[in-house]
MMTF fields as JSON, N, C-alpha, C and O atoms, coordinates in Angstrom:
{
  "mmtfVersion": "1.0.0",
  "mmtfProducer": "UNKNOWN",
  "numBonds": 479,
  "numAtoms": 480,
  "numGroups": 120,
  "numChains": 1,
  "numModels": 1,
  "chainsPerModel": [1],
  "groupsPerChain": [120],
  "chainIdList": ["A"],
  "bondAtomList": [4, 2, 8, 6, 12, 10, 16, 14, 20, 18, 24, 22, 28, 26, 32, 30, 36, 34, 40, 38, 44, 42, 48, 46, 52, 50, 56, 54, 60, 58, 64, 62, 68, 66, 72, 70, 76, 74, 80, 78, 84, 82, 88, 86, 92, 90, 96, 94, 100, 98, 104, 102, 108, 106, 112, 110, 116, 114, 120, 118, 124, 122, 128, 126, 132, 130, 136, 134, 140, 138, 144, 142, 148, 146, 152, 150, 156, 154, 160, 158, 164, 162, 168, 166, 172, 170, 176, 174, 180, 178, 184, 182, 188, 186, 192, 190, 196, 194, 200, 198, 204, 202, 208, 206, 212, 210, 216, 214, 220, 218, 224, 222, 228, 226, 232, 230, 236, 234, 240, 238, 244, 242, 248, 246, 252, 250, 256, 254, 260, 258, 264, 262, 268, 266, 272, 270, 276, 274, 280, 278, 284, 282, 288, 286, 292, 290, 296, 294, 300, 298, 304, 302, 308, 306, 312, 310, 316, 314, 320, 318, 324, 322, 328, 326, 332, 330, 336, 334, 340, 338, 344, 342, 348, 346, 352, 350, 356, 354, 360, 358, 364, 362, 368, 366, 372, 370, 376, 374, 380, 378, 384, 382, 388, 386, 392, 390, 396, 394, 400, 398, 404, 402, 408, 406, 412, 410, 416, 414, 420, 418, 424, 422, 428, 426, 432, 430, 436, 434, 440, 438, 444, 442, 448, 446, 452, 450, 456, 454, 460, 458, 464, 462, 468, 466, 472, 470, 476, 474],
  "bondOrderList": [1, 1, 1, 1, 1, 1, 1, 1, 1, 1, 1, 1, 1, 1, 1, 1, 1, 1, 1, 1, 1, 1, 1, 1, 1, 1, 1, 1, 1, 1, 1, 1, 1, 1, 1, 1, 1, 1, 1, 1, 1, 1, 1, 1, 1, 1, 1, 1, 1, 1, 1, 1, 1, 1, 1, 1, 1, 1, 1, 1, 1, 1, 1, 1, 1, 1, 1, 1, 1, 1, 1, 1, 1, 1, 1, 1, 1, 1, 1, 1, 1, 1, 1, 1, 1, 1, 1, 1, 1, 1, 1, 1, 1, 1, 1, 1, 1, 1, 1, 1, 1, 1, 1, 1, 1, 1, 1, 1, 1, 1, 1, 1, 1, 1, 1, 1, 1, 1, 1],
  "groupList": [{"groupName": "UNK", "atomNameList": ["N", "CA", "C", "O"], "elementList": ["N", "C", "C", "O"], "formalChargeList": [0, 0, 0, 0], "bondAtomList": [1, 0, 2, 1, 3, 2], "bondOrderList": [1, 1, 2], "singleLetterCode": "X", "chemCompType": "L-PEPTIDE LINKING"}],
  "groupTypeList": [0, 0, 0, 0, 0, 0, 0, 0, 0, 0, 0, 0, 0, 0, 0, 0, 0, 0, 0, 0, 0, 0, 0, 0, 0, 0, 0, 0, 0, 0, 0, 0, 0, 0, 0, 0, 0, 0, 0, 0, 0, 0, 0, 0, 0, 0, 0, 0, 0, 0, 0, 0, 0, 0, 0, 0, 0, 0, 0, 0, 0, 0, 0, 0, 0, 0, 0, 0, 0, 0, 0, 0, 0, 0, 0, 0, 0, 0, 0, 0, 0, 0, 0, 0, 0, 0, 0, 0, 0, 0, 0, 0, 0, 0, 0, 0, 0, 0, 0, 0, 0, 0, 0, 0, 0, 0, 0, 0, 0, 0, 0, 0, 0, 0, 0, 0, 0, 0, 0, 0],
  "groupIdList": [1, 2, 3, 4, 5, 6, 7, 8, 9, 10, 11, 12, 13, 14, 15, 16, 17, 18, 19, 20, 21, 22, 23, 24, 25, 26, 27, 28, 29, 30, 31, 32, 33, 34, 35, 36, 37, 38, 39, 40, 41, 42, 43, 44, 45, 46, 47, 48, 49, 50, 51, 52, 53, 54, 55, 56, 57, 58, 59, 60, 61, 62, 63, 64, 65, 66, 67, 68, 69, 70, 71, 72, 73, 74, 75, 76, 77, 78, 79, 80, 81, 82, 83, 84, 85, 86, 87, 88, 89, 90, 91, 92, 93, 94, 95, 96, 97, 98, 99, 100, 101, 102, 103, 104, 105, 106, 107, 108, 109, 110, 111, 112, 113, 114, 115, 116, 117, 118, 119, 120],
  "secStructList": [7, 7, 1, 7, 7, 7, 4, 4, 4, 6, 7, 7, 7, 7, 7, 7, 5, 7, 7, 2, 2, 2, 2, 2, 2, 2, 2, 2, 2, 1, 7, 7, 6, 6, 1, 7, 7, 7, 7, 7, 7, 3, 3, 3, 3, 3, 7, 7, 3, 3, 3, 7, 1, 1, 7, 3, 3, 3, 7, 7, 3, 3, 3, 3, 3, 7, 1, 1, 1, 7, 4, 4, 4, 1, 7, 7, 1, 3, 3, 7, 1, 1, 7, 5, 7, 2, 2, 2, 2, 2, 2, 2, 2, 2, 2, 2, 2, 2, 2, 6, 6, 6, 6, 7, 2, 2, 2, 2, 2, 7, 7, 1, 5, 7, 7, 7, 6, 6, 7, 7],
  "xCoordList": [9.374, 8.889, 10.028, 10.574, 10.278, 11.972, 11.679, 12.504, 10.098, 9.442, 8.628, 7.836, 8.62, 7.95, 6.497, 6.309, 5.486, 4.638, 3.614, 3.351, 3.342, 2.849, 1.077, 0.164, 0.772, -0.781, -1.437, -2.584, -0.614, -1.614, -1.961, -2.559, -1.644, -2.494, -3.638, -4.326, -3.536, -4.699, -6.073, -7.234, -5.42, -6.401, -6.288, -5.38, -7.024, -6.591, -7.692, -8.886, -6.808, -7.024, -6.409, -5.697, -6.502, -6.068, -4.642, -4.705, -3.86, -2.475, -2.853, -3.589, -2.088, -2.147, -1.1, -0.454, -0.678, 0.121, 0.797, -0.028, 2.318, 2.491, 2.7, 3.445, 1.88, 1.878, 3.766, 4.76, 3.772, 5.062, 5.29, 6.462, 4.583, 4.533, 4.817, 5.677, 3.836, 3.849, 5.402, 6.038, 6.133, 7.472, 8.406, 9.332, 8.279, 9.177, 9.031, 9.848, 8.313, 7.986, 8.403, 8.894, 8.385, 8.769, 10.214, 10.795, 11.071, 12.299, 13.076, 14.119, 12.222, 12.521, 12.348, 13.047, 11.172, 10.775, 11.224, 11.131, 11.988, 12.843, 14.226, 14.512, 14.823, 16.439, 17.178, 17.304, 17.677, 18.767, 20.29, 20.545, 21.171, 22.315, 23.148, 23.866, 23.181, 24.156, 23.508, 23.915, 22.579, 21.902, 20.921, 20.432, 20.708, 19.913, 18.637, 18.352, 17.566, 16.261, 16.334, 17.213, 14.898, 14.286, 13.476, 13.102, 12.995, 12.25, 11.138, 11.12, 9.974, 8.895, 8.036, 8.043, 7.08, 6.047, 4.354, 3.36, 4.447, 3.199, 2.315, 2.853, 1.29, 1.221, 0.172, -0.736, 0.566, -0.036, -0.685, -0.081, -2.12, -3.415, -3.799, -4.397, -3.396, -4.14, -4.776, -4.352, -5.988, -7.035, -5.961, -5.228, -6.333, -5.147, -6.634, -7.284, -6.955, -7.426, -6.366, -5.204, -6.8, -6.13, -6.781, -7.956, -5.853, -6.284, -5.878, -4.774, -5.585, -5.179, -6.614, -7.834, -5.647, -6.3, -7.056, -7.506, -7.208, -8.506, -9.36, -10.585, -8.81, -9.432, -9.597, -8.492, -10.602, -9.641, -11.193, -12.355, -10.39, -10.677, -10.18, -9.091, -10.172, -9.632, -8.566, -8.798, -7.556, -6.428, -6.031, -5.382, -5.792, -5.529, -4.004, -3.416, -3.421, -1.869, -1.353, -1.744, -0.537, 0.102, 1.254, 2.004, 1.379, 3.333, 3.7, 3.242, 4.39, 5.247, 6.328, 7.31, 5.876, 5.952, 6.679, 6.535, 7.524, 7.813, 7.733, 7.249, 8.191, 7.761, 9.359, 9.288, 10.74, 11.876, 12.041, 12.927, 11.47, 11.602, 10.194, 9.09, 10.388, 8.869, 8.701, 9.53, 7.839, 6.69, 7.295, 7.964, 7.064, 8.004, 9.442, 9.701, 10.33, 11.612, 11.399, 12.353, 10.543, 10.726, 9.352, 8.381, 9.484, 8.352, 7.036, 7.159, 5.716, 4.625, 4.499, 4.898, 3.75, 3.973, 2.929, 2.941, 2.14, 0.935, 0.335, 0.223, -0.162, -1.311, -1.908, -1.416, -3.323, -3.794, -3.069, -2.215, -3.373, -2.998, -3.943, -3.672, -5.639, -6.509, -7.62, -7.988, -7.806, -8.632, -9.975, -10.535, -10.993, -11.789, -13.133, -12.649, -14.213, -15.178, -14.65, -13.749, -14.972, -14.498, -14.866, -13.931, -16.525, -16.857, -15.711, -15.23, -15.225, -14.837, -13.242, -12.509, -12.846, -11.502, -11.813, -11.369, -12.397, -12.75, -13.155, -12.934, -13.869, -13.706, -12.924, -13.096, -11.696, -10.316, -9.745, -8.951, -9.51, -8.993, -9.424, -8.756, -10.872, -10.844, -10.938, -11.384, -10.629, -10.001, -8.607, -8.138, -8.097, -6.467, -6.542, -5.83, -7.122, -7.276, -7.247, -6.574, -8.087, -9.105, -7.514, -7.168, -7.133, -6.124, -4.754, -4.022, -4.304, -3.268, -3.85, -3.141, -4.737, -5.122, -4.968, -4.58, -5.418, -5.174, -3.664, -3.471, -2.731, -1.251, -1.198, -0.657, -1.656, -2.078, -1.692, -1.484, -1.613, -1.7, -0.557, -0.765, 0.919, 1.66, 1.231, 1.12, 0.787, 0.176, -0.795, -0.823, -1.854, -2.969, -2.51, -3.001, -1.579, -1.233, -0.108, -0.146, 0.656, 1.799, 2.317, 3.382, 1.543, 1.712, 1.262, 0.243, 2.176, 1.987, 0.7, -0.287, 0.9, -0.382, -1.524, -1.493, -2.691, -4.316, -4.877, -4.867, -5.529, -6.701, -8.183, -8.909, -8.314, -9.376, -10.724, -11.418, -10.992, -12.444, -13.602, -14.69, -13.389, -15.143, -14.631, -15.587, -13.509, -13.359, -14.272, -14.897, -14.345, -14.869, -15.951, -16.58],
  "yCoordList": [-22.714, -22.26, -21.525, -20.566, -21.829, -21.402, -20.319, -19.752, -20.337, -19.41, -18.275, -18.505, -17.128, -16.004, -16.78, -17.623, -15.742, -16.283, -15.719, -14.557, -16.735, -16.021, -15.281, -16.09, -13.965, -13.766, -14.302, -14.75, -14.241, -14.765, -16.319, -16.754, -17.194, -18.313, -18.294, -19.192, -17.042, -16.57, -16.036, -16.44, -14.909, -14.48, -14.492, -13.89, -15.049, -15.199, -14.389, -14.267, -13.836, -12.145, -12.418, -13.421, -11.867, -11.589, -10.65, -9.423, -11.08, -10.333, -8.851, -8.597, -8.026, -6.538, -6.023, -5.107, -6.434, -6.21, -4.644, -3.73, -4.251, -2.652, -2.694, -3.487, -1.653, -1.199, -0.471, -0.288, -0.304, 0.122, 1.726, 2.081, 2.425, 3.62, 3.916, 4.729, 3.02, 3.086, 2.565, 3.226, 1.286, 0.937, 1.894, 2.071, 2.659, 3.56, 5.023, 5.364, 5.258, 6.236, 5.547, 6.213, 4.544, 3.682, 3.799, 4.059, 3.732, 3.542, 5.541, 5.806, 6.222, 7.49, 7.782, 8.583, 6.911, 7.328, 6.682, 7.006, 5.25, 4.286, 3.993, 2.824, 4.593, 4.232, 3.971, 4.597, 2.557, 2.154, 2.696, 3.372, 2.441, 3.387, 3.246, 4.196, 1.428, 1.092, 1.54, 1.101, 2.329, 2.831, 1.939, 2.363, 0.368, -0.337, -0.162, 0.065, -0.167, -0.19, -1.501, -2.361, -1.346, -2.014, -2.712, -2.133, -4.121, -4.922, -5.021, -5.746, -4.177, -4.88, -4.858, -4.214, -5.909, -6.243, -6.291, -6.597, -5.945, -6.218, -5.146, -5.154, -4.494, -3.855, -4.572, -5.381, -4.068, -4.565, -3.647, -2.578, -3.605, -2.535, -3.135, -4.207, -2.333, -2.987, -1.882, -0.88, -2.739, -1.902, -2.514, -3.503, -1.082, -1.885, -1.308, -0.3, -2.445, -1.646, -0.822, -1.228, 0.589, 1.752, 1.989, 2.347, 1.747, 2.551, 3.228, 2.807, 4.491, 5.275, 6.085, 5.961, 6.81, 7.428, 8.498, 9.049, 8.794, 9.588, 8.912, 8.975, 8.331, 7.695, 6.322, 5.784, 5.5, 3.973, 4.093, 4.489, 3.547, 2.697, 2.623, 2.584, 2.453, 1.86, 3.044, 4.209, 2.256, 2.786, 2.561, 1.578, 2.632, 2.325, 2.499, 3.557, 1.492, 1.507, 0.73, -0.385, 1.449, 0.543, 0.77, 1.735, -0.719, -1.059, -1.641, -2.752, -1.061, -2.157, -2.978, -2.746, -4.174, -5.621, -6.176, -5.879, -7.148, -8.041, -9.6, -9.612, -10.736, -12.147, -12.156, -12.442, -11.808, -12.135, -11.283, -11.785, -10.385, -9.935, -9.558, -9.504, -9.312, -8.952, -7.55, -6.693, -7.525, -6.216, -4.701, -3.801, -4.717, -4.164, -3.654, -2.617, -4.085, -3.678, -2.094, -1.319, -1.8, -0.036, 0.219, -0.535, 1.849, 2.428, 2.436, 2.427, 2.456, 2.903, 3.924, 5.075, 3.358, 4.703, 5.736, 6.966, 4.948, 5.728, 5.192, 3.974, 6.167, 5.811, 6.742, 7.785, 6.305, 7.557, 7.688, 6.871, 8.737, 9.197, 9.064, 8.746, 9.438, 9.287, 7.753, 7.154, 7.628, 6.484, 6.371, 6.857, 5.925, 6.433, 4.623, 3.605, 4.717, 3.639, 2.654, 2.997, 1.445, 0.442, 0.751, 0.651, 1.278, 1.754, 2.525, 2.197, 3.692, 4.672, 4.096, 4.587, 2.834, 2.408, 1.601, 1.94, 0.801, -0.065, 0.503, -0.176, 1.963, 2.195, 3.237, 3.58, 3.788, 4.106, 3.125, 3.386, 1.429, 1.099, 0.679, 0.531, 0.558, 0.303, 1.093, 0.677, 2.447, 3.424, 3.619, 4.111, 2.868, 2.722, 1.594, 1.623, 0.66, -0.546, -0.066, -0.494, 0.869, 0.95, 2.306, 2.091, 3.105, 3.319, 2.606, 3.287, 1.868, 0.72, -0.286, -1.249, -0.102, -0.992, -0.306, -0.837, 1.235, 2.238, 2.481, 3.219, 2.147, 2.172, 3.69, 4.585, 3.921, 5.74, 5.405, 6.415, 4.555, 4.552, 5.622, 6.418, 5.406, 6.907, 8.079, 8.692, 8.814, 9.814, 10.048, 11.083, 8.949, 9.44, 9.628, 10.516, 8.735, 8.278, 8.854, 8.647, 9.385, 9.518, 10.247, 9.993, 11.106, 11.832, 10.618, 9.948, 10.46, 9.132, 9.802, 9.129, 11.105, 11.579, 11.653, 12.225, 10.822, 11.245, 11.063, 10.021, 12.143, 12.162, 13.041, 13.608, 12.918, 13.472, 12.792, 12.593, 12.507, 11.153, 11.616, 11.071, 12.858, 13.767, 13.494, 13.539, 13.245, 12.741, 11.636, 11.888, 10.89, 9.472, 9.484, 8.428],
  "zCoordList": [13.882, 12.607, 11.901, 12.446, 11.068, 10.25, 8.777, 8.06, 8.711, 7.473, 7.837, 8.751, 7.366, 7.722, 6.931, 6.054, 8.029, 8.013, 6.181, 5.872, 5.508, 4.646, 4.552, 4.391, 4.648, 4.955, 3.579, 3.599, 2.269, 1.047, 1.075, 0.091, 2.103, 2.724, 3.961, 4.447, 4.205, 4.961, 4.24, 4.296, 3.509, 2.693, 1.37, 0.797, 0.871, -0.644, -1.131, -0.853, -2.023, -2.57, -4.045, -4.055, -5.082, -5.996, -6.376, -6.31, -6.622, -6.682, -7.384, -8.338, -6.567, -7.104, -7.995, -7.487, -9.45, -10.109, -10.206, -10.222, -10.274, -10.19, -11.697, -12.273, -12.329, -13.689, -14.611, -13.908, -15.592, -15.76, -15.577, -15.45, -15.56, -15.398, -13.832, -13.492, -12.68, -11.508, -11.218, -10.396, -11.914, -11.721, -11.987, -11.195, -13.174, -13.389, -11.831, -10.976, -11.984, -10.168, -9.195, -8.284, -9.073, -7.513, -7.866, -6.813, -8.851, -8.906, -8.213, -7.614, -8.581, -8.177, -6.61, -5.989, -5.988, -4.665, -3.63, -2.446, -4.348, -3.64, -3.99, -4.251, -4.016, -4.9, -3.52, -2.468, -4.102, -3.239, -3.423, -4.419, -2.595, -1.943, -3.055, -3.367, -4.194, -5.366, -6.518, -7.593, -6.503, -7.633, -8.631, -9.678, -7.974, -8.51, -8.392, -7.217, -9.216, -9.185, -8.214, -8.157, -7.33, -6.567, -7.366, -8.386, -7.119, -7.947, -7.147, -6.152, -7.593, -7.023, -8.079, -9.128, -7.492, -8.791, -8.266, -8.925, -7.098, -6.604, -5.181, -4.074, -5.343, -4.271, -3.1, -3.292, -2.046, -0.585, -0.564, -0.648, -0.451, -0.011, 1.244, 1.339, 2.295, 3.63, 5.014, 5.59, 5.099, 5.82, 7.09, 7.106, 8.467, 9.674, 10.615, 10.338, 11.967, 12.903, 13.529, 13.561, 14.143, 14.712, 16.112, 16.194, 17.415, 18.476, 18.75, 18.405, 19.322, 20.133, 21.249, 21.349, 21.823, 22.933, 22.896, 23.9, 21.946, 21.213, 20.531, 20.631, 19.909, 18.468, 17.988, 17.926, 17.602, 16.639, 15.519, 15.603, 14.64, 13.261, 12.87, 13.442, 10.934, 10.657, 9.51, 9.188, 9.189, 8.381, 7.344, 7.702, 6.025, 5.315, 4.861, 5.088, 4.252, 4.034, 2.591, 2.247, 1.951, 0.829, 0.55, 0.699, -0.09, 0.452, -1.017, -1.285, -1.867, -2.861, -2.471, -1.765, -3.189, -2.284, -3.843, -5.029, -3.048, -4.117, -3.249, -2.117, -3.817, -3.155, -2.143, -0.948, -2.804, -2.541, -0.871, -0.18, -0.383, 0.505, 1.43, 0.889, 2.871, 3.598, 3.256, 2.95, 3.34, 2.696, 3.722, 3.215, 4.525, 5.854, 5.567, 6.177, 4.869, 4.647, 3.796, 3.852, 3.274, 3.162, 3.358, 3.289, 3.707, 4.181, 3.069, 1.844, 3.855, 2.855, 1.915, 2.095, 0.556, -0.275, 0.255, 0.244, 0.662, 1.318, 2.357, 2.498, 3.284, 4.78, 5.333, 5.764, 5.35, 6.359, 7.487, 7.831, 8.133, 9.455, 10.47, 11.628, 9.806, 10.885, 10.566, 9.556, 11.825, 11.563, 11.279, 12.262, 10.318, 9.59, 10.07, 10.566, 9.834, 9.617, 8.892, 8.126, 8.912, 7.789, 6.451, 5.657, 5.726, 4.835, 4.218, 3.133, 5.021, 4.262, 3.947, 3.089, 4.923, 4.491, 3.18, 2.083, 3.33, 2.12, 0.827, -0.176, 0.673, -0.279, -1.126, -2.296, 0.124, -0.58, -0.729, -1.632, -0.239, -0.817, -2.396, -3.419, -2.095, -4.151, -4.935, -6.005, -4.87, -5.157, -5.801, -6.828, -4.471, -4.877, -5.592, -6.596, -5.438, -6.473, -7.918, -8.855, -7.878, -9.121, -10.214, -11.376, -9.617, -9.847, -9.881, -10.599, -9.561, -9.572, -11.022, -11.317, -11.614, -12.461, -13.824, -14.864, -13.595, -14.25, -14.46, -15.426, -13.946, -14.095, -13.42, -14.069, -12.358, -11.813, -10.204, -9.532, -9.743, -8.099, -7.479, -6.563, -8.339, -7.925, -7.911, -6.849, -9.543, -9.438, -8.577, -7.911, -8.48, -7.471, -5.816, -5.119, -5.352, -4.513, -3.712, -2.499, -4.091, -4.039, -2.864, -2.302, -2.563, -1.028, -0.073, -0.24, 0.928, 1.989, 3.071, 3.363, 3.541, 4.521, 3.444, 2.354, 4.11, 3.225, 4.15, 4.806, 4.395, 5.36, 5.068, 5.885, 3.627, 2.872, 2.922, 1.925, 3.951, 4.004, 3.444, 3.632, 2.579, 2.388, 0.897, 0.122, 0.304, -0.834, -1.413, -2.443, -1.047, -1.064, -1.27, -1.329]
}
């Protein structure tokens, strides 16, 4: 197999466009070493199962993504830390949806630890 594997032929989902306001913040929270803005155009919202030895459910994580590179090459802008019910993942993520649409997902988002589940 000579191609990374693509998940938007797994799940087909609707592309998560990054707003210009949210682009202009990502360029501050991600600056590369030649001083070029990073091109991304799209965010990854993803519920993760979580085990550990206390604990598992589920996690929530988001990644600005572009097509030219894997999603993985820089860190999350955001993720919980603790692992929460599927309910309560699913509906921070449309939360973060619902802000990312708003051109707000930085501002709202922007601290990578959330572990506020009484928010919701």
């Amino acid at each position: 197999m000579s191609q990374l594997l693509n998940l938007g032929n797994l799940f087909q989902r609707p592309l998560v466009p990054i707003g210009k306001n949210d682009q202009n913040e990502l360029k501050q929270i991600y600056p590369r070493k030649d001083g070029i803005a990073q091109a991304f155009t799209h965010w990854l919202i993803a519920l993760w199962w979580s085990e550990g030895e206390w604990s598992a459910g589920w996690k929530v994580t988001v990644f600005p993504v572009s097509e030219e590179r894997v999603f993985w090459s820089v860190p999350p802008l955001f993720h919980t830390t603790a692992p929460s019910s599927f309910d309560n993942a699913w509906k921070l993520s449309q939360a973060i949806l619902t802000s990312s649409r708003k051109d707000q997902l930085t501002d709202a988002f922007v601290h990578p630890y959330w572990d506020d589940w009484d928010k919701l």
